[in-house]
C-alpha positions in Angstrom: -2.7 -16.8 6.2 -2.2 -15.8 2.6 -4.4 -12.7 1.3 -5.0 -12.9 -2.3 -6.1 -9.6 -4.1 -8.9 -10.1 -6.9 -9.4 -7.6 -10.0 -7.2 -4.7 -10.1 -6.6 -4.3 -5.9 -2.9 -4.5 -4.7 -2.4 -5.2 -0.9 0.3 -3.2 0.5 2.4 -3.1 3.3 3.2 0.2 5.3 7.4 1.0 5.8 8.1 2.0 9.3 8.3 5.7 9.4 10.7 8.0 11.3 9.8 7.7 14.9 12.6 11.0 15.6 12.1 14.3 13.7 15.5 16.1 12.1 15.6 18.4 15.1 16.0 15.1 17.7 12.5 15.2 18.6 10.8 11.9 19.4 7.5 11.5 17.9 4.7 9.4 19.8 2.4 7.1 17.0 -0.5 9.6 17.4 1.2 12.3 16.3 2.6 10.6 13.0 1.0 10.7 9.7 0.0 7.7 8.0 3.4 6.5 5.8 2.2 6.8 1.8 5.1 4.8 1.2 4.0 1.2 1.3 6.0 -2.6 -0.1 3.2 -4.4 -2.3 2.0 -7.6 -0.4 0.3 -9.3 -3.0 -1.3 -8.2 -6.2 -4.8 -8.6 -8.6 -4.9 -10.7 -11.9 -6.2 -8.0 -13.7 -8.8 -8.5 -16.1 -11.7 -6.8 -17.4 -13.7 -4.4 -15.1 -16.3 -1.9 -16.3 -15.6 -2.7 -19.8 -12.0 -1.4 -19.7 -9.3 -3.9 -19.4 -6.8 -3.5 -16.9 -3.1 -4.6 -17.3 -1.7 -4.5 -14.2 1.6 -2.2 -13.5 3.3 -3.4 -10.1 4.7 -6.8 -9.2 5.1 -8.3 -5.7 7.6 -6.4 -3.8 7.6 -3.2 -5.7 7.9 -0.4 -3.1 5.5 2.4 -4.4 4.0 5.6 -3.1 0.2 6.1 -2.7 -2.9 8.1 -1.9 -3.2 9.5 1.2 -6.5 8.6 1.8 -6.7 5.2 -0.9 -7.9 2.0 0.6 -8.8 -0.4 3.3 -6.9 -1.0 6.6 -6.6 -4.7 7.8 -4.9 -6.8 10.4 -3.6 -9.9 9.2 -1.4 -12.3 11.1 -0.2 -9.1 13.9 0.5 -7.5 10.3 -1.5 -3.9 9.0 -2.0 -4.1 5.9 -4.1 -1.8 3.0 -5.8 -3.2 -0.1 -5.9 -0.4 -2.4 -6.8 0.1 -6.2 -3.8 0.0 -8.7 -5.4 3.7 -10.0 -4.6 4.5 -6.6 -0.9 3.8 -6.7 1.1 7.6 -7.7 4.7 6.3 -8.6 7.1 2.9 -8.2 10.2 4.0 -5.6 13.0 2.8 -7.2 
């Protein structure tokens, strides 16, 4: 299944985060933080939206870093993925 983004949303995909701390310690999945760090998926057109028009920044597999809290969690295909706002995207990892 294909997701395709409308207006300015980006749909992101989270990078596996580090399972060990630097001491050795394993970490189970409660215990981790959700990874800001995210490859985009799929992204908007664009377009006009609330008057203002929106150019949009990011491409397809940009890796980026993002809210904490931004966006909406789905499961696509066995995959988790977030649709977010571009507004919500802080900086492209490069």
């Amino acid at each position: 299944m294909k997701v395709r983004p409308l207006f300015d949303k980006v749909v992101v995909e989270s990078l596996e985060t580090e399972e060990k701390t630097k001491s050795g310690f394993i970490l189970p999945s409660a215990a981790q933080e959700k990874q800001q760090m995210a490859k985009i998926v799929a992204v908007g057109p664009g377009g006009v939206i609330d008057g203002k028009e929106i150019v949009m920044q990011v491409k397809e597999g940009d890796t980026v870093l993002y809210s904490k809290y931004a966006g909406s969690e789905f499961k696509v295909d066995g995959k988790e993925l977030t649709i977010i706002r571009q507004s919500d995207i802080l900086a492209i990892v490069e």
